[in-house]
Phi, psi and omega in degrees: 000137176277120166311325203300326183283349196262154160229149157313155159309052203172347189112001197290164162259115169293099183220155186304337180285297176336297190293302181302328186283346200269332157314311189271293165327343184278331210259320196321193063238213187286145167280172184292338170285305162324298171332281208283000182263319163304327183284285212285356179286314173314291180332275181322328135356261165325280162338309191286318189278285171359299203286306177281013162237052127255325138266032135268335175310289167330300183311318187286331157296339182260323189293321186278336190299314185273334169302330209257343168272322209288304174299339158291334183284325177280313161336317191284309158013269204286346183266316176317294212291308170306316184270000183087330191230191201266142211240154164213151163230131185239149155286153205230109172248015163233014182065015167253311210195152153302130214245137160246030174242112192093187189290108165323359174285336172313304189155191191192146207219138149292094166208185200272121163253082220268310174260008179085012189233017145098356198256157171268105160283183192273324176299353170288116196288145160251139180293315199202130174241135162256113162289185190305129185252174180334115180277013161269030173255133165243123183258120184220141181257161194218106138203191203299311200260247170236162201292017191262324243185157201218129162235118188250140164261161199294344192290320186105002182276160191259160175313313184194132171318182166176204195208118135283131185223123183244137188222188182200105154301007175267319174221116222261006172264336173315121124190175199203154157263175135242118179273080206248150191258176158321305177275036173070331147278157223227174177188131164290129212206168183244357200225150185279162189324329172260016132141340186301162182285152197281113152232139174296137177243144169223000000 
């Protein structure tokens, strides 16, 4: 039988030159040089990307870890001022009681410090307990009195200024202040109140 008279479907002209090339494009596939330039192309990728959507993960990890302080600190504020009396917010590592030990990164608790002595008595309201945020956050406070606890007065002025300094022991360039005055407001910084460069404690 002559090929030459029968076509493919579509209209090709069936000829011996035809079948073999359309053979060959069905059948092809990858070479081992292909393979492997494509696999190192991935790689390399793969490589670019990672690190940086792992600092942006970090990044995204430090603005909520200083958002969610930044509202406790105007809370406790606003429960002083509103309610008259004297508000404390402390760190906290089990959501019971004040810890004068470890990282603000533990959590932190609210509450009416009625006698003033920094501690949650059974007679104390607590306003808010914030449990443990990303330990791969680190929170740490710095002021004249002590690094545990923020004591707000009915007035909203604090006892003492101080410093928060929130980092990420995953990129030790992550890191920011929160500054708090006298007057109980906080304001955000790359630097500490005296002007000086931001260090991390881990």
């Amino acid at each position: 039988m002559d090929v030459t008279n029968y076509s493919f479907r579509g209209g090709l002209e069936a000829r011996p030159g035809n079948i073999k090339s359309i053979s060959y494009f069905q059948t092809r596939g990858l070479t081992l040089i292909e393979l492997m330039i494509a696999l190192t192309i991935i790689s390399i990728m793969v490589g670019i990307g990672i690190p940086g959507y792992q600092s942006v993960v970090n990044s995204n990890r430090l603005t909520t870890s200083i958002n969610q302080l930044r509202g406790a600190l105007a809370l406790t504020r606003s429960e002083a001022v509103h309610r008259n009396q004297h508000v404390a917010i402390c760190h906290s590592s089990d959501g019971i009681q004040c810890s004068r030990r470890g990282n603000w990164s533990d959590g932190w608790i609210i509450f009416i410090d009625k006698d003033r002595n920094r501690f949650i008595d059974e007679t104390e309201e607590i306003i808010h307990v914030y449990q443990t945020l990303n330990k791969s956050i680190s929170i740490n406070y710095r002021a004249f009195g002590s690094k545990h606890y923020v004591a707000y007065r009915p007035s909203g002025f604090t006892l003492t200024n101080g410093t928060f300094t929130v980092c990420s022991p995953l990129n030790e360039s992550l890191k920011k202040a929160l500054i708090l005055t006298k007057s109980g407001r906080v304001r955000l910084s790359k630097f500490q109140d005296d002007g000086k460069e931001l260090v991390c404690e881990f």
